[in-house]
C-alpha positions in Angstrom: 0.0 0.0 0.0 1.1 3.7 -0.9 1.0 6.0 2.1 2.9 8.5 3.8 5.0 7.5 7.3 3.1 9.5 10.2 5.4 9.6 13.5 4.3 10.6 16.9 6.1 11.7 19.5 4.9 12.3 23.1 7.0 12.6 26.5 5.7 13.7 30.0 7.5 13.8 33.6 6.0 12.1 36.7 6.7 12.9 40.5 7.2 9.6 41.1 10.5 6.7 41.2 9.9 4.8 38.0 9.3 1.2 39.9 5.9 1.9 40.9 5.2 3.8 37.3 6.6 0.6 35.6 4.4 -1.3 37.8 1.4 -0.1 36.4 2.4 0.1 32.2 4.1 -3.0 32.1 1.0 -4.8 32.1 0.0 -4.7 28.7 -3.6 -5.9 29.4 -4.5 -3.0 32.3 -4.5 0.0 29.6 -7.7 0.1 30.7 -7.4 1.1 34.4 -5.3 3.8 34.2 -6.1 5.5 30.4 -8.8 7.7 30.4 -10.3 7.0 26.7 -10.3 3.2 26.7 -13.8 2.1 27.4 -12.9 -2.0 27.6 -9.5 -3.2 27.0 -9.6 -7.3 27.5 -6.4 -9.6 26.7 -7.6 -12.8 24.4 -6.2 -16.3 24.3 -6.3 -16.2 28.1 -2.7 -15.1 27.7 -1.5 -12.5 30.8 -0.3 -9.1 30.6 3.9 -9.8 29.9 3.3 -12.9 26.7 5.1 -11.5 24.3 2.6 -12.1 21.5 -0.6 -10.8 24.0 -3.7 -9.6 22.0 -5.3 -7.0 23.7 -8.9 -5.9 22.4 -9.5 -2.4 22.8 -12.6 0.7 22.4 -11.8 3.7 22.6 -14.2 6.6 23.1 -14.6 8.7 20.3 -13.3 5.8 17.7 -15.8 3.7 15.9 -15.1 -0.5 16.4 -12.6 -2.6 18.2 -9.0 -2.5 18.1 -6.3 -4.8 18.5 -3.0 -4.8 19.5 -0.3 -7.2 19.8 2.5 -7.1 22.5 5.7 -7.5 20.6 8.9 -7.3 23.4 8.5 -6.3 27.0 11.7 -5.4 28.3 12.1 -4.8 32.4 15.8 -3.6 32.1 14.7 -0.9 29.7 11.3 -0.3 31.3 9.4 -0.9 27.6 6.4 -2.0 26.1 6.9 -2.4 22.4 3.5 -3.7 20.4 1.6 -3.6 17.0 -1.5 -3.2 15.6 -3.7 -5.6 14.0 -5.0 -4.7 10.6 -8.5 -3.3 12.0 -10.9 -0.1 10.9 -8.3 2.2 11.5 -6.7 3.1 7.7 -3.0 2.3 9.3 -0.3 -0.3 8.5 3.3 -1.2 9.7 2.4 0.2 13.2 4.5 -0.1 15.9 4.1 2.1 19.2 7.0 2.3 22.7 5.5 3.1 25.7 8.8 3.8 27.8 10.0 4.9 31.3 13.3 6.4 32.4 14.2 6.9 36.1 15.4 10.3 37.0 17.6 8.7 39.9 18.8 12.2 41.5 15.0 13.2 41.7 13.4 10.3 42.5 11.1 11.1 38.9 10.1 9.2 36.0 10.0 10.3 32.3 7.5 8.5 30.4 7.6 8.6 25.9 5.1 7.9 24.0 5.9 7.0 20.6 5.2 5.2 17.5 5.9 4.9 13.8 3.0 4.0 10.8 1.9 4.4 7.8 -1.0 6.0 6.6 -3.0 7.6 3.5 -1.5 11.2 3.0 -5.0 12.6 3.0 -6.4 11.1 6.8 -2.5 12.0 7.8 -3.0 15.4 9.6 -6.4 13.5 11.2 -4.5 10.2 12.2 -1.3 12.4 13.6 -4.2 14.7 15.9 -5.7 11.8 17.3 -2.7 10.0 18.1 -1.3 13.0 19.4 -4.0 13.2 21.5 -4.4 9.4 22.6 -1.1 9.2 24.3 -1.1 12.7 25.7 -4.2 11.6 27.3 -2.5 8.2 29.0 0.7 10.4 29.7 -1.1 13.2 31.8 -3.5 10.2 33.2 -0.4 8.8 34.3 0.8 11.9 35.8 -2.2 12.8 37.6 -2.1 9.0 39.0 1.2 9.5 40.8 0.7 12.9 41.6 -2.7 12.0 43.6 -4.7 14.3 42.1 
């Protein structure tokens, strides 16, 4: 397929050490409890959150149909989640997203990246570039506000 590469790129700080914070996104099936626009999020295959090759089954608000994603590597020594997404009714291929966490040891802080690469028609570009924008600005400051208490 013919389509322009789209890359999004989004980072946030959190007042907190980064082994609780990894606690919480290294479970690739519990998007759900802490992301503010995923209405169900259920693994399939009775496989648990850390199987590399974990289908999680997702709706989002605002997003017509399901989603799926597949967990691709789960590192603990670089604190990241590395998955896919399976061809669906979103008008994206050769996705691949990192969810990642860096300690800021003098601070006692975490810095959390959003990112991912895909491809996409060059007309729904600017539209699939907002929303993803958008989708992991909203886990990032969800994340924030979780640790922060507020």
């Amino acid at each position: 397929m013919e389509g322009k590469v789209v890359q999004i790129f989004v980072s946030g700080l959190i007042d907190a050490p980064v082994a609780p914070v990894w606690k919480l996104v290294r479970d690739f099936g519990a998007l759900g409890a802490w992301h503010p626009d995923v209405v169900t999020c259920r693994l399939e295959d009775g496989c648990d959150g850390t199987t590399i090759g974990a289908r999680r089954t997702m709706t989002m608000k605002n997003m017509g149909g399901e989603i799926e994603e597949v967990l691709v590597a789960l590192s603990d020594e670089a604190r990241q989640v590395i998955y896919t997404l399976s061809p669906g009714p979103l008008p994206v291929w050769d996705y691949r997203a990192v969810l990642a966490l860096l300690p800021i040891t003098m601070e006692d802080r975490t810095v959390v990246s959003w990112r991912a690469t895909y491809s996409a028609p060059p007309d729904l570009q600017l539209d699939l570039q907002q929303a993803s924008t958008g989708i992991f600005t909203g886990g990032i400051e969800a994340l924030i506000s979780h640790f922060s208490g507020t």
